[in-house]
C-alpha positions in Angstrom: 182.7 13.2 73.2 185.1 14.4 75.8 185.9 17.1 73.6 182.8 17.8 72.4 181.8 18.8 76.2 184.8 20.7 76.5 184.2 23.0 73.1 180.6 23.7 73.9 181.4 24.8 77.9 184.2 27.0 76.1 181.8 28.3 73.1 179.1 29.3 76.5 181.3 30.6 78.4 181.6 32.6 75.6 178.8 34.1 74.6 177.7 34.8 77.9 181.1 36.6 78.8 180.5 38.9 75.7 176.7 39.3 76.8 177.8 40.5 80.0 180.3 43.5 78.5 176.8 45.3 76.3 175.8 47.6 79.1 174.4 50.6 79.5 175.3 53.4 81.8 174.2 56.4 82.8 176.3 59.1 83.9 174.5 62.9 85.1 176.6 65.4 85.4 175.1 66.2 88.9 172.1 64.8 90.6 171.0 67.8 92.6 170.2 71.1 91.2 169.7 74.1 93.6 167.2 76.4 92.1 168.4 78.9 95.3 165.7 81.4 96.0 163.6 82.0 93.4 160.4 84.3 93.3 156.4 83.3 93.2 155.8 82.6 89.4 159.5 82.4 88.0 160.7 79.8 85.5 160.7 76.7 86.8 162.5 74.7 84.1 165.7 72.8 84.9 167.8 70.6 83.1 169.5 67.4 84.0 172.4 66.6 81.6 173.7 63.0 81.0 176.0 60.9 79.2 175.7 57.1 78.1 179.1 55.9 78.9 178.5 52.0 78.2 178.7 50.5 75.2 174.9 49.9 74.3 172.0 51.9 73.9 170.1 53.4 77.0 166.6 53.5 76.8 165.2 55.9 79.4 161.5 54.0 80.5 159.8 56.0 83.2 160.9 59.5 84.5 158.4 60.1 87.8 158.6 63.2 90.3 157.6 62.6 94.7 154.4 65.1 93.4 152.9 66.3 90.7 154.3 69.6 91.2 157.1 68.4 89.3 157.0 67.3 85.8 160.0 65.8 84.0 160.3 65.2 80.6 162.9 62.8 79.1 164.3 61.0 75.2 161.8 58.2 74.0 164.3 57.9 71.7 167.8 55.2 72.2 170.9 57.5 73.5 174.0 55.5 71.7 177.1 55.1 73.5 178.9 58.0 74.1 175.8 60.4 73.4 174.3 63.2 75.6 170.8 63.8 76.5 168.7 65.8 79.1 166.1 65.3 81.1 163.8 68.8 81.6 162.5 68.8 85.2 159.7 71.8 85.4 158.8 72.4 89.1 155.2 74.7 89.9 156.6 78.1 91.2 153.2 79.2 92.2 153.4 77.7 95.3 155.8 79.6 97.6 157.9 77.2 99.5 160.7 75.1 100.3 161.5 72.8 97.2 162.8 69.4 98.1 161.7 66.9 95.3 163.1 63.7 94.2 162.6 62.4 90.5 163.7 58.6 90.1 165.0 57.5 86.7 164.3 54.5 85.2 166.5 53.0 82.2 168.0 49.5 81.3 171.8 51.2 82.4 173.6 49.0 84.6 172.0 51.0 88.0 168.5 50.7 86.6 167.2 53.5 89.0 168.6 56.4 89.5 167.4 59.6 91.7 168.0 63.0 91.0 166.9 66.0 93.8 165.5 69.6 93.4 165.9 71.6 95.8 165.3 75.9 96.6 162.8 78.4 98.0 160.2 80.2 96.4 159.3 83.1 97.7 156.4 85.9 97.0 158.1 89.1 97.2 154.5 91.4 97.7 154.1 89.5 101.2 155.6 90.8 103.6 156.5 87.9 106.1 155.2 87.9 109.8 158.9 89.0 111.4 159.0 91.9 108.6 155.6 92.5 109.3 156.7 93.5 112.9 159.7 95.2 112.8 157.6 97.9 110.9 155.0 98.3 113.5 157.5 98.5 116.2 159.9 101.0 113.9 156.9 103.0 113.0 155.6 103.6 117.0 
């Protein structure tokens, strides 16, 4: 019986050790893309890059942006271990702005959430801005 006990905490011990070492994890190659200035109307498609460097699938659930202003897109599908995959982040350059947005990640990796930042100015070139706006009245009197 004594050795029944024994073999069973052994044979748990186990399973649940080997349970443990299956794990996802999700590795980006950054977590903050700059878009820099960028002008009124420009593309505002980015790409986040990643790697699955655990040894079981990663299944990306929910992909949600601070605003709505910011749309990413991300795999339905599994990534395997040791596969790439991208997550397309397309920010509204209509509005003219600073850009500071945060999209959080959510997957079954080891760090279930993970956020990734935008960040840039866009800018509308056929305005002039106020201080521009001035220095040419004062340069043309």
């Amino acid at each position: 019986m004594k050795n029944l006990v024994i073999i069973l905490c052994v044979a748990f011990l186990s399973i649940g050790a080997y349970a443990q070492e299956k794990v996802a994890k999700i590795e980006f190659k950054t977590d903050v893309i700059d878009y820099g200035t960028i002008e009124k109307g420009a593309d505002g498609v980015r790409v986040f890059e990643f790697t699955n460097t655990g040894n079981a699938p990663l299944i990306i659930s929910n992909a949600k942006s601070t605003c709505g202003c910011t749309v990413p897109k991300w795999p339905k599908e599994p990534i395997m271990p040791g596969e790439t995959g991208e997550i397309k982040v397309k920010y509204d350059t209509k509005r003219v702005n600073p850009i500071r947005k945060t999209i959080t990640v959510t997957s079954n990796a080891e760090t279930p959430s993970v956020a990734l930042k935008i960040k840039g100015l866009v800018v509308d070139s056929s305005k002039a801005s106020v201080l521009e706006k001035k220095d040419k009245s004062v340069m043309e009197q």
